[in-house]
DOMARSE-227284 format. One record per atom (N, C-alpha, C): x, z, y. Coordinates in steps of 0.2 Angstrom, whole numbers, plus 5000, padded with zeros to 4 digits. Layout:
// residues N
XZY ...
//
This chain:
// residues 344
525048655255 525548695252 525948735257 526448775254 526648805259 527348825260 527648825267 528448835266 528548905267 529048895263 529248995265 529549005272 529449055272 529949085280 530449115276 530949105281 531649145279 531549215283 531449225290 531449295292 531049325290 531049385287 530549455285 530349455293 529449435288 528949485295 528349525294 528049555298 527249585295 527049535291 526949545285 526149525283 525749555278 525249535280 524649555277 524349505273 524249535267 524149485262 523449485261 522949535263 522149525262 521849545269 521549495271 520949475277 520549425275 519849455279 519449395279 519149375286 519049325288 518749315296 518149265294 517649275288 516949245288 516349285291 516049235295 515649285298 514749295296 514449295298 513749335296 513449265294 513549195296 513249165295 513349105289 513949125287 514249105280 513849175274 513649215276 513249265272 512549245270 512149245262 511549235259 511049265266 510649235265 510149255268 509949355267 509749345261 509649415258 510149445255 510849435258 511649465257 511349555258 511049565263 510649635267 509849645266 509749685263 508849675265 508849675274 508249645274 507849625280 508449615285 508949585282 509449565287 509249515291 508649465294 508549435300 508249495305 507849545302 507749615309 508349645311 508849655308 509349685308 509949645311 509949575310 510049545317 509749545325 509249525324 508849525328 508849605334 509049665330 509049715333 509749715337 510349695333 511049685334 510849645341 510649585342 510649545347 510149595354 509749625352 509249635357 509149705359 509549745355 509549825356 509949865350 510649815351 511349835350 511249935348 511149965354 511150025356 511050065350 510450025346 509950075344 510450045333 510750005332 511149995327 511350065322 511750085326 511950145323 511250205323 510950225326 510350245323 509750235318 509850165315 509250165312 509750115305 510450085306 511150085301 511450125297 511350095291 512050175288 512750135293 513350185294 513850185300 514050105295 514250115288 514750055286 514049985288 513650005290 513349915289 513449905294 513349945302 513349945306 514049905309 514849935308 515049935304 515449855306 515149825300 515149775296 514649725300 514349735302 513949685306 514349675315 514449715318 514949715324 515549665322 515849655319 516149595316 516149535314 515649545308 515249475307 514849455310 514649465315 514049445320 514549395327 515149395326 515649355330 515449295329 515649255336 515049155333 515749145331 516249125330 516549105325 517149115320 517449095314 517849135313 518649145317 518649105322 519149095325 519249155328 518749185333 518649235336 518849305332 518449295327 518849365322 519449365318 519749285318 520449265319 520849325324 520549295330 520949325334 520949415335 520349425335 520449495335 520549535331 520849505324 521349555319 521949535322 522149475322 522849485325 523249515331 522649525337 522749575341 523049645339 522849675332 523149715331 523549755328 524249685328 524549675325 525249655331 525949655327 526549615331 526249565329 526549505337 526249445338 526449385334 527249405330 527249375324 527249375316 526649415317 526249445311 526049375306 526049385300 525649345297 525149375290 524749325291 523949325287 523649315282 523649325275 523349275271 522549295272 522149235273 521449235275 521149225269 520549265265 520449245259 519649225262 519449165260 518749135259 518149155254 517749165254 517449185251 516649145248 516449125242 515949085241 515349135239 514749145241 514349195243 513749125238 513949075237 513049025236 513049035231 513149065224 513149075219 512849145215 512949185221 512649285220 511849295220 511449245221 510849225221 510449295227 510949265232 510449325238 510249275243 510049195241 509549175246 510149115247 509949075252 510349015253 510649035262 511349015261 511649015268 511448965275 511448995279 511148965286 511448895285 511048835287 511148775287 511748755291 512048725290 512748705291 513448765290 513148835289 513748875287 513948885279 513748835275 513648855268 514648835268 514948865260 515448865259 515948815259 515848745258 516248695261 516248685268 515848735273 515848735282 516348775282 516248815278 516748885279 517448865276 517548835270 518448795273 518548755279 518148695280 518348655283 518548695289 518248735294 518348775298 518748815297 519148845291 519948865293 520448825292 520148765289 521048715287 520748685294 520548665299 520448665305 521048715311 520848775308 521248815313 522048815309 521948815301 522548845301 523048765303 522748695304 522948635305 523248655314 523048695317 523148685324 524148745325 524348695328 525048725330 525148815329 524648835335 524648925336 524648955329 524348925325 524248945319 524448945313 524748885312 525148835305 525548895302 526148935307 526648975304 526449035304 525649055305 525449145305 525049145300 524649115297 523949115293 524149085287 523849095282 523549035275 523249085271 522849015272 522049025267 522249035260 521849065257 521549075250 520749025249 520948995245 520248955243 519848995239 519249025237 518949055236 518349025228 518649025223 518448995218 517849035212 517348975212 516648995207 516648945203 516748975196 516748905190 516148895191 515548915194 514948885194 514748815200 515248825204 515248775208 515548695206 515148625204 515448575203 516148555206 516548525199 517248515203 517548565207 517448615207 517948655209 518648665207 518948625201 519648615201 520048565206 519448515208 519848455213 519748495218 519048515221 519148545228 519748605229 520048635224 520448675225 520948635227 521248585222 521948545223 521648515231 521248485231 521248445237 521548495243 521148555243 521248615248 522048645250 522448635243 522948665243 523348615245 523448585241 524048505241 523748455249 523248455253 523148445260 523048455265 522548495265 522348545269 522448605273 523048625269 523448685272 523348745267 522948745265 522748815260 523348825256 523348895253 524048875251 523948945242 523348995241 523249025237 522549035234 522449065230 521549055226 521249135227 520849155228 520449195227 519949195224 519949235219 519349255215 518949315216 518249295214 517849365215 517249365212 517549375205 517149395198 516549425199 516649485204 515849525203 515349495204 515249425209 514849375211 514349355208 514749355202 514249315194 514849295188 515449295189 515449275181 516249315180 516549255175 517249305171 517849255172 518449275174 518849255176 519249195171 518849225165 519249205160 518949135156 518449115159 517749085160 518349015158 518048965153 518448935151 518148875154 517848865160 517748795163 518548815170 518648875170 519348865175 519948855170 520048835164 520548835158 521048805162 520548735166 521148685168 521448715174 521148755176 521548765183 521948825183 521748855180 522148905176 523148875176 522948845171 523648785169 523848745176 523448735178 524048735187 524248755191 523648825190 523948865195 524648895193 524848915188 525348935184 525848895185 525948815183 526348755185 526648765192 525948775197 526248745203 526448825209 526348885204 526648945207 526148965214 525548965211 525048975218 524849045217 524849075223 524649135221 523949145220 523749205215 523049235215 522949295219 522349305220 522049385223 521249365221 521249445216 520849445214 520349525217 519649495217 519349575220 519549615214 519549685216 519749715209 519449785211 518849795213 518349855213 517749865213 517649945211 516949955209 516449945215 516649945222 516349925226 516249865230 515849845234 515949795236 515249725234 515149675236 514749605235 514649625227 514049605224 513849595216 513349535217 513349505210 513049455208 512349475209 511749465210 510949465207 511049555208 510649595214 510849675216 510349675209 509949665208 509249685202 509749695197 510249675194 510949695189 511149775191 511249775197 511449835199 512349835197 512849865202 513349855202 513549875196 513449945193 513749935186 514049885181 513449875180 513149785175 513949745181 513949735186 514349695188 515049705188 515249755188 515849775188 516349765180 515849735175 516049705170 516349625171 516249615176 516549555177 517149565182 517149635184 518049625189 518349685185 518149685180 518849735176 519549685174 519849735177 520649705177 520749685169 520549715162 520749685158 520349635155 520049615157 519749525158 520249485158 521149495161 521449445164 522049475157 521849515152 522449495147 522549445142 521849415142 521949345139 522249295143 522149275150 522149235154 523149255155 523349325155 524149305155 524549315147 524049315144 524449315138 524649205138 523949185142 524049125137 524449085145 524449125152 524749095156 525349175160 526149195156 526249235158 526649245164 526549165168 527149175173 526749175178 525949185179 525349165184 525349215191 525649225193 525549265199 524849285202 524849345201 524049365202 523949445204 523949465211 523749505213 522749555213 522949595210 522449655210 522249695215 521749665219 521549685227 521249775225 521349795231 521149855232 521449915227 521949885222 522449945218 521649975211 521049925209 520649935204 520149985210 520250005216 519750025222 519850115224 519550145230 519850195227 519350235225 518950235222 518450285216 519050295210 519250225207 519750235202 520350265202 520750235209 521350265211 521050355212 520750395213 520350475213 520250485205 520150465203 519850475195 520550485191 521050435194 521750425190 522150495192 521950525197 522150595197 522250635191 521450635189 521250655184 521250655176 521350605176 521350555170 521850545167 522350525175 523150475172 523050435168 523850395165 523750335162 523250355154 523250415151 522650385145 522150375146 521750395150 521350365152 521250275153 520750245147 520950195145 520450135150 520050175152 519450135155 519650145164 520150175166 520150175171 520650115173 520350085179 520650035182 521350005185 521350085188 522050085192 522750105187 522650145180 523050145176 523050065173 522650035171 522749965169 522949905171 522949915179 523349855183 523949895181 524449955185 525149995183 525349955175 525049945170 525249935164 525149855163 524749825167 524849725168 525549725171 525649775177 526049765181 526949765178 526849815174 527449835170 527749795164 527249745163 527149695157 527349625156 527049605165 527049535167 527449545173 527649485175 528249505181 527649455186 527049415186 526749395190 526349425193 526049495191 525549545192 525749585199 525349585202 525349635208 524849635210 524949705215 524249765218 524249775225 523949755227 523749795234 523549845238 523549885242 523049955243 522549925248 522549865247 522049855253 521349885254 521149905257 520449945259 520450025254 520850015249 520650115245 521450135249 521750095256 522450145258 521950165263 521350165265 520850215272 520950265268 520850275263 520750335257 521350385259 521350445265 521750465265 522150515260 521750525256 522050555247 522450515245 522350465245 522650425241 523550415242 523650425247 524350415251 524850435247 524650485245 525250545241 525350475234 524850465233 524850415226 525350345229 525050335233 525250265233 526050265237 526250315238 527050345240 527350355237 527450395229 527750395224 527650325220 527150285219 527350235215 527750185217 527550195226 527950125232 528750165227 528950195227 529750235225 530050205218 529450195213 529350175206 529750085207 530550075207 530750005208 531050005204 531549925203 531849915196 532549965200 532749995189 533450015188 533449995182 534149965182 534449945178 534449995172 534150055173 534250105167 533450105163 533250055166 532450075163 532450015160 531750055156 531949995150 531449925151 530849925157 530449875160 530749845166 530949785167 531049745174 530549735176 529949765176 529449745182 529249835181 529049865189 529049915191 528649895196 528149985197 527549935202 527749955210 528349975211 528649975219 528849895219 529049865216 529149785218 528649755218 528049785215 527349725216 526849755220 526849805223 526449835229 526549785233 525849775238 525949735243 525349765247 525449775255 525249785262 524749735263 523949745262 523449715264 522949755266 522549735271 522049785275 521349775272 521249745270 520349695267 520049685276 520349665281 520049665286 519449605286 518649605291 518649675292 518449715290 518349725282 518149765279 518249825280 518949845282 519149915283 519049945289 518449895293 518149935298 517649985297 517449965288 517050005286 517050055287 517950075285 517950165284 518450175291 518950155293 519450165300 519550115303 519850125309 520250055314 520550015309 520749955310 521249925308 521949945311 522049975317 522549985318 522750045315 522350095315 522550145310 522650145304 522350095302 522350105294 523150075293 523450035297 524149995298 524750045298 524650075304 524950125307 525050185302 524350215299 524450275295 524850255288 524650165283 525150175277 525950155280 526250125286 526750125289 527150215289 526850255292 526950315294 526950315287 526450335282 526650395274 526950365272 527350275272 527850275267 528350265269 528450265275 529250265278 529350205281 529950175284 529950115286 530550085280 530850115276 531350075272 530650065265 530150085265 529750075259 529250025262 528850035268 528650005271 528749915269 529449925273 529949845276 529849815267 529849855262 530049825253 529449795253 528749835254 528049815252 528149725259 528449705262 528349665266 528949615263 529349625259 529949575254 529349575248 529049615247 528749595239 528149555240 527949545247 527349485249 527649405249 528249385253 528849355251 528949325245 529049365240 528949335233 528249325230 527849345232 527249345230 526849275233 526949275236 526649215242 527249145241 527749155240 528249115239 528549105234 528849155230 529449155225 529149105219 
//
């Protein structure tokens, strides 16, 4: 579980630091050449790679996740803090994961780090939950309540629906015991079974999936990753809120509804279009003269998808650039509203 800090500091509420070996075998096509290439003629990656996989393997090709621990925190103030989200990959049917790295290796080895001194007051894990895996409501309590973990992550496109009524029970504690949620919440990104094709999958991370789940739990904190992504967040340009099928108008309207709802930009803030968007809504806070107490400048929250964001820029860039378009007094709020989200 987790204690709160009294002083305001960086954080980032979405990272991940799992590495290539915690990934299905056929996570990539022909991804043992494409290692093999990476180990033995590095050079030639980027020419025979699209840049993002390329990318993305310069990262997850690090031997441990501790190593990619450190090298996001590097480029950050050194009293930054991290919510690390885990990710369960043996269920998306792309192969079985390298022997000893499968998803119970891949917690152990963060409640390992986040157990060690340097790390207890910068880091907490998100447990990463698939109602298709046995017992997954104890492994989670075990995780949270000893372990150090202290939030849940889900990642529907994988194979199933949030609403999935083997999580009922856990559902009802989470809500009890004020744990946070983060959920993927775009059209891009890991899908279940690729022969489905991402379309098909992307029925399982639409945000209004979770209006049964807060009708019947309304005080459940649960963060929307990537602001619906940004294809959506571009489309909303156009469409705005009638637009009924668009995603980033659908979290705005959880948001305004449930006072536990909140969004992220994490990975659609590389999107440099998007800044103008996500500047006026950061402005969008409570006034007493309106007639909603929840406003979605109070549930924005400052997370990078690291290292996914080295897909599209730095990590320091990406830090630096939504610091810079939203000011440091909108900034500093997006870093109070992580605070209640992670705590309150």
């Amino acid at each position: 579980m987790l204690t709160k800090i009294c002083i305001m500091r960086f954080i980032n509420v979405h990272t991940h630091v799992f590495t290539f070996n915690h990934v299905p075998l056929k996570f990539i096509p022909f991804m043992n050449v494409i290692l093999w290439i990476h180990k033995y003629a590095p050079e030639l990656l980027n020419k025979v790679l699209p840049e993002k996989i390329a990318a993305f393997l310069e990262r997850g090709t690090r031997c441990d996740q501790l190593e990619i621990l450190r090298e996001l925190t590097d480029y950050y103030p050194s009293d930054a803090c991290f919510a690390i989200h885990t990710i369960d990959f043996e269920y998306m049917e792309a192969g079985k994961c390298r022997k000893g790295y499968g998803f119970m290796e891949q917690l152990d080895e963060v409640a390992r780090i986040v157990a060690s001194p340097e790390w207890k007051e910068r880091i907490f894990p998100f447990i990463c939950v698939d109602p298709r895996r046995p017992d997954i409501a104890e492994i989670v309590k075990d995780y949270i309540e000893n372990k150090g973990f202290c939030g849940v992550k889900l990642y529907p496109a994988l194979g199933y629906y949030p609403q999935d009524e083997r999580l009922d029970e856990l559902w009802d504690w989470i809500e009890q015991k004020k744990i946070p949620v983060m959920v993927h919440c775009s059209k891009d990104g890991a899908v279940y079974n690729k022969k489905m094709g991402t379309q098909y999958c992307n029925r399982f991370s639409d945000p209004a999936n979770f209006l049964s789940i807060l009708e019947k739990h309304p005080d459940v904190k649960v963060c929307f990753a990537h602001f619906g992504g940004d294809k959506e967040c571009i489309r909303f340009y156009k469409d705005g809120d009638n637009q009924k099928e668009n995603w980033f108008a659908c979290i705005t309207q959880l948001i305004r509804k449930y006072k536990g709802v909140y969004a992220d930009m994490s990975y659609s803030g590389g999107n440099s279009d998007l800044m103008a968007l996500f500047h006026v809504y950061a402005q969008d806070v409570y006034d007493v003269n309106k007639k909603s107490s929840y406003q979605i400048g109070d549930k924005m929250l400052f997370g990078s998808d690291y290292y996914m964001a080295h897909l599209s820029r730095n990590e320091r860039w990406f830090s630096i650039n939504i610091r810079s378009c939203m000011g440091e007094t909108t900034f500093w709020k997006l870093m109070k509203n992580a605070e209640e989200y992670l705590w309150g």
